[in-house]
C-alpha positions in Angstrom: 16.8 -32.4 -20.9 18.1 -34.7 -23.8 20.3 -37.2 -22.8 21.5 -38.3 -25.9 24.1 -37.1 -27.5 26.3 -37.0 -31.3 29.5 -37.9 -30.7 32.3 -36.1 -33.4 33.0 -38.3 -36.5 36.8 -36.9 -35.8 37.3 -39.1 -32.3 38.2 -42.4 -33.9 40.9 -40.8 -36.4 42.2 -38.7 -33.6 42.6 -41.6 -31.9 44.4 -43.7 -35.0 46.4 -40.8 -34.9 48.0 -41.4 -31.8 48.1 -45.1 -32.1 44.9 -46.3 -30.4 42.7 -48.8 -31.5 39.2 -47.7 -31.5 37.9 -51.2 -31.1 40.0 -51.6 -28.1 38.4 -48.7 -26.5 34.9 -49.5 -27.1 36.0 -53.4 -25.7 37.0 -51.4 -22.9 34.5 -49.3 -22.6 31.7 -52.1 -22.9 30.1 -50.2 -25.7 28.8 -52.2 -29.0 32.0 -52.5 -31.4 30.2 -51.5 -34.4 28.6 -48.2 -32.5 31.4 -46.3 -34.5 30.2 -47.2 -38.0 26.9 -45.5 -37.1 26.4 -42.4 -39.4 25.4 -40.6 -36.4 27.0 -42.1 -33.0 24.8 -41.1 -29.9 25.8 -41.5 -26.6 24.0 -41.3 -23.4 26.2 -39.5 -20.6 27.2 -42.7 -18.8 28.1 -44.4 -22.3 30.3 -41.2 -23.7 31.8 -41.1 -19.6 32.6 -44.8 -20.8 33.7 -43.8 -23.4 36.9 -41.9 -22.3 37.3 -44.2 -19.3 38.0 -46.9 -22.1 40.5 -44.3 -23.6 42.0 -43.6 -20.6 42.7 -47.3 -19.6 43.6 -48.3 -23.2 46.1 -45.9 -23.8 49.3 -45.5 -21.0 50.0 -42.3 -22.5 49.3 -39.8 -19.2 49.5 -37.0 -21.4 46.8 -38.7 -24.1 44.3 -36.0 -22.6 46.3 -33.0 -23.7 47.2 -34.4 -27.0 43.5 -35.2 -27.7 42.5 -32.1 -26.8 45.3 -30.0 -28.9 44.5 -30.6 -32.3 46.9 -29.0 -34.9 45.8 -30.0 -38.0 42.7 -28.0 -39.7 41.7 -30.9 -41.5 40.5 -32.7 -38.1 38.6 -29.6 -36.9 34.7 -30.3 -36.2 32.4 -28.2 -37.1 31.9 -26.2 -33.8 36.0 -25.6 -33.7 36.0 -24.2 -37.3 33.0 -22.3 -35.8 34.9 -21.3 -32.9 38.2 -20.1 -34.6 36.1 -18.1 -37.2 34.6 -15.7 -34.5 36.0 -12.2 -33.8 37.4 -13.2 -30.2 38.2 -15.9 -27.3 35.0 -14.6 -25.3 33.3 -14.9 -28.6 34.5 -18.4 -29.3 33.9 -19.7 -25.7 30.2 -18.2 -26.5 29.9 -20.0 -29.4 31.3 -23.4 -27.6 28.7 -23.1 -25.0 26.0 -22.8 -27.7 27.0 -25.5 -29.9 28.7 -27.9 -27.5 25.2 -29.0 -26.2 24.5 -30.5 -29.6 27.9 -33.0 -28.6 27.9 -33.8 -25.2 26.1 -32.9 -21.9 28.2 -30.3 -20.6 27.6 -26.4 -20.2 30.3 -24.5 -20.3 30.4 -21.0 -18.5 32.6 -18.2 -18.6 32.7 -16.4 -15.0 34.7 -13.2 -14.7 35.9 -11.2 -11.7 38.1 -9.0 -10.9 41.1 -9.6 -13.9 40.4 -13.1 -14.0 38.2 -14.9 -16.7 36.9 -18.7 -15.5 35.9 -21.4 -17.8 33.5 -23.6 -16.0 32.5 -26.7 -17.0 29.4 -28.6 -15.5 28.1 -32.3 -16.8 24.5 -31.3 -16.2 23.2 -35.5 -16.6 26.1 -36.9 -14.6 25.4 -39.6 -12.5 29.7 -39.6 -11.5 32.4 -37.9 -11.6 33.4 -37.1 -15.3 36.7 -39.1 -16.2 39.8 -36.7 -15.2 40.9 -37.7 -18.9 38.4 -36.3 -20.5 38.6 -32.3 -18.1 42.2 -33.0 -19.9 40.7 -33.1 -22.9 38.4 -30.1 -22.4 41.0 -27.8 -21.2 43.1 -29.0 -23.8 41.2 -27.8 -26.5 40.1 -24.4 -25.1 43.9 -23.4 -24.9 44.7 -24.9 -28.2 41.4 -22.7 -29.7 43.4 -19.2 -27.8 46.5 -20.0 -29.4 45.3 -20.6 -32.7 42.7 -17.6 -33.1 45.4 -15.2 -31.7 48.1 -16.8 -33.1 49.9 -16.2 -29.8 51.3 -18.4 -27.2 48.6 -17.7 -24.4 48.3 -19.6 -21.6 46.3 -19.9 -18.8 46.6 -17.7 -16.0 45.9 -20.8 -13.3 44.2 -24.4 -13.9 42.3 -26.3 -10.9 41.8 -30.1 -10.4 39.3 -31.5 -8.3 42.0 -34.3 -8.7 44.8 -35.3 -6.3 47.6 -34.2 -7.0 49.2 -36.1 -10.3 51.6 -35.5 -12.8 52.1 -31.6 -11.4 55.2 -31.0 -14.4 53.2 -32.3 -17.8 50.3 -30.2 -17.1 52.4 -26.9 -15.7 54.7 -27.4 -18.6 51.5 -27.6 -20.8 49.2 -25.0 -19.5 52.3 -23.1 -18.7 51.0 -22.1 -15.0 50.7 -23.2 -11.8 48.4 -26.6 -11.4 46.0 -26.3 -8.1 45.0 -30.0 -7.3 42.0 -30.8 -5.1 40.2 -27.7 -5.8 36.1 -27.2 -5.3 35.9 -27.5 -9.2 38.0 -28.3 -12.4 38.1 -24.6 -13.8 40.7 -23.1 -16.5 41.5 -19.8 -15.7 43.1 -16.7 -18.1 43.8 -13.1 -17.5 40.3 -11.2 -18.3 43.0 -9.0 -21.2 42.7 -12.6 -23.2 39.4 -12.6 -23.9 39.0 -9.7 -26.1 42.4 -10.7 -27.9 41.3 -10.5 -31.7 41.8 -13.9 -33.6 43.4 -13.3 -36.6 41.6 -16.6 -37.5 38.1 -14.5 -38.2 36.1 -15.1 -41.2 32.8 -13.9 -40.9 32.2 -15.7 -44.4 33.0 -19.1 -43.0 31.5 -18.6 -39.6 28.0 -17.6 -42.1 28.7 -20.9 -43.7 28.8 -22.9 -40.9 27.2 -21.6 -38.0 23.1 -22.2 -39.8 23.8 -25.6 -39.7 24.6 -25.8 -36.7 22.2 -23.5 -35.4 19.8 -26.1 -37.7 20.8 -28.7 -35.2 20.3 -27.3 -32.1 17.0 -26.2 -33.3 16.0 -29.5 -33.9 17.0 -30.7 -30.4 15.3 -28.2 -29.2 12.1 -29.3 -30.4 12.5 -32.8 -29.1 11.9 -30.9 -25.7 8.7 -29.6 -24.7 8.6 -25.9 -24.7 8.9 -25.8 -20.9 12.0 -27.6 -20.8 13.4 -26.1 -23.5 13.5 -22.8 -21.5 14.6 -24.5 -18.2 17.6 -26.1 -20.5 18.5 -22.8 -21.6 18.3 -20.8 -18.1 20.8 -23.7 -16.7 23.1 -22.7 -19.3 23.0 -19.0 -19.0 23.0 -19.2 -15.4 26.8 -18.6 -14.4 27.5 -15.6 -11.9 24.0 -14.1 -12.9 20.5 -13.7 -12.9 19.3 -14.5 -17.0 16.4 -12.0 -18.0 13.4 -12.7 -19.8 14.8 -11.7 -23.3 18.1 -13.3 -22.6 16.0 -16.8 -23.1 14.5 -15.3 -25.8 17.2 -14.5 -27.9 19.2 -18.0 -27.0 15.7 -19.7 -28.2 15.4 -17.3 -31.3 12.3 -15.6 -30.1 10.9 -11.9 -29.2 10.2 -11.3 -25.5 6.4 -11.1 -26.4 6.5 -14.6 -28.1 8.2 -16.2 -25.2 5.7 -14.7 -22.6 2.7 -15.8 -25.1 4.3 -19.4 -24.6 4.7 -19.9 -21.4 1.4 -18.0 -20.5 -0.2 -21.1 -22.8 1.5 -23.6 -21.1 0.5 -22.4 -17.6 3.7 -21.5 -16.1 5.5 -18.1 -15.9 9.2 -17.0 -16.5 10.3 -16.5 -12.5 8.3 -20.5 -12.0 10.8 -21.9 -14.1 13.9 -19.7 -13.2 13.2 -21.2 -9.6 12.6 -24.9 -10.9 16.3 -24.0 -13.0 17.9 -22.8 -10.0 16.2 -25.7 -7.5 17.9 -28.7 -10.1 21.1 -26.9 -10.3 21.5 -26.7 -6.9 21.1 -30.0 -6.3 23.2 -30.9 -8.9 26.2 -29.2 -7.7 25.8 -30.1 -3.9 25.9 -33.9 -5.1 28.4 -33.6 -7.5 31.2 -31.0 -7.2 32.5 -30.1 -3.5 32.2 -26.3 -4.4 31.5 -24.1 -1.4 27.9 -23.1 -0.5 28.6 -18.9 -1.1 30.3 -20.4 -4.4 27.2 -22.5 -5.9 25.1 -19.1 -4.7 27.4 -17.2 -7.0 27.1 -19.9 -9.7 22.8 -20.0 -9.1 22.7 -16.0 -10.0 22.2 -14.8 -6.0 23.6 -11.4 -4.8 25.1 -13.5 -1.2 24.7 -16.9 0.3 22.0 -15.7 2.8 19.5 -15.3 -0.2 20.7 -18.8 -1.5 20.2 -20.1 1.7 16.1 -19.0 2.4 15.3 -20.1 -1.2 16.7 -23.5 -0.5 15.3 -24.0 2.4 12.2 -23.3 0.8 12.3 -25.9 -1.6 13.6 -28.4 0.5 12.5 -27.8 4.1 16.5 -27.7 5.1 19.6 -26.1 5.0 22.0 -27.2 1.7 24.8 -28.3 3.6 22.4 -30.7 5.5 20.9 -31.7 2.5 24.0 -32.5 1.1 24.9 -34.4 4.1 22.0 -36.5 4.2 21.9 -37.1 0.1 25.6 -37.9 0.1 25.1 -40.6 2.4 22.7 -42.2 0.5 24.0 -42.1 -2.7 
């Protein structure tokens, strides 16, 4: 998987906006103080974690999170938030943020429904640490702030958890207007399922035609920087959220028929279930080093029907159980 990664041309005027100096982030940061004149800024996942840990420290603002993250004026919209606002729905803009964030930073971003409840997940796939607790401010910041301005209601979430200890408990319930859970498994914004299919009066199918090809042109093109195999590894770990992906749900995400796709990988010596099980194996691993989710929860999140499936397959790979494994790697990490 890439790890490099654009970083939006907007960051250093929403940042003059508020009264930060860019230069004094990136001295912060450690990063090169000219990195921001760069036509095209890329950032590794360490350097853009930097990044907003040099934010962070710079500014003494607690809330500079959630104001980073709410952005009122059209004119500072990216390109993947005018995408975003210009779909038909918040489960069709959370879509389109999952498809196009991947071209800005190295996060996938899920949306797992049950019961009434609809959860935005957020996983830093590279991550060698913890993401700054800043920048989940930022995150869920900007989802919200995308609700309310396609609906042109005042949603809020239904619940938000921190991974966090417990910090600042009034700014974020009087911004999320809910109740804050601190040290939770994972940082996860929830809303009422009803929300999602809220029609944004913010459509414009002529905009979103305008925008969404180039877009589309760039993930393309990152794509092909992979190698075929990893490209559809990469695109399993994204669709991989509650549920087991199909054969022609990769195909469509990589714009190809089913016959194509099977063609491909046949040529390359691997087949469709080898790679959902390599997809599955890396993920795994990733979230028992990483996040302190529960073992039946990462089975959910990995696309098993219970934990005792999850269980055998991992065992499988690794010749152990996943909480021992997890044991043993945490110690040496």
């Amino acid at each position: 998987m890439t790890n490099r990664f654009r970083l939006s041309a907007m960051l250093t005027r929403r940042l003059e906006d508020r009264g930060i100096s860019p230069l004094a982030v990136l001295r912060q940061a450690g990063l090169p103080l000219g990195i921001l004149n760069q036509e095209k800024v890329l950032l590794t996942t360490e350097e853009f974690f930097a990044l907003y840990h040099g934010i962070a420290e710079v500014s003494s603002d607690p809330t500079i999170g959630l104001k980073l993250g709410t952005e009122d004026r059209m004119e500072r919209y990216d390109p993947i938030a005018i995408a975003a606002i210009s779909t038909r729905s918040l489960r069709d803009a959370i879509g389109r943020i999952g498809r196009y964030k991947q071209l800005t930073c190295p996060e996938k971003i899920s949306l797992v429904e049950r019961g009434n409840e609809s959860a935005v997940h957020f996983t830093w796939l590279l991550a060698h640490e913890k993401e700054p607790a800043m920048l989940v401010d930022v995150c869920f910041a900007w989802i919200l702030s995308i609700a309310q301005r396609g609906t042109g209601q005042p949603i809020h979430a239904k619940r938000v958890e921190f991974q966090r200890p417990e910090v600042h408990r009034a700014i974020y319930e009087k911004h999320f207007q809910c109740r804050v859970k601190y040290k939770a498994a994972k940082n996860v914004l929830v809303f009422n399922k009803s929300d999602m299919d809220t029609a944004f009066l913010t459509y414009n199918a002529d905009l979103l035609a305008a925008v969404a090809p180039q877009l589309e042109a760039e993930l393309k093109q990152q794509l092909a920087e992979k190698n075929f195999r990893e490209q559809v590894k990469g695109t399993l770990k994204r669709l991989l959220a509650g549920e087991r992906p199909a054969i022609e749900h990769v195909a469509r995400e990589l714009r190809l028929s089913k016959r194509t796709l099977q063609r491909r990988l046949t040529e390359d010596g691997i087949t469709f279930q080898q790679l959902m099980e390599e997809a599955r194996r890396e993920l795994a691993q990733h979230y028992l080093l990483h996040s302190s989710l529960e073992l039946n929860e990462t089975a959910y999140l990995l696309g098993y029907e219970d934990a005792n499936s999850f269980f055998r397959a991992f065992h499988e790979w690794e010749g152990t159980s996943p909480g021992q494994w997890r044991t043993i790697h945490a110690t040496l990490a």
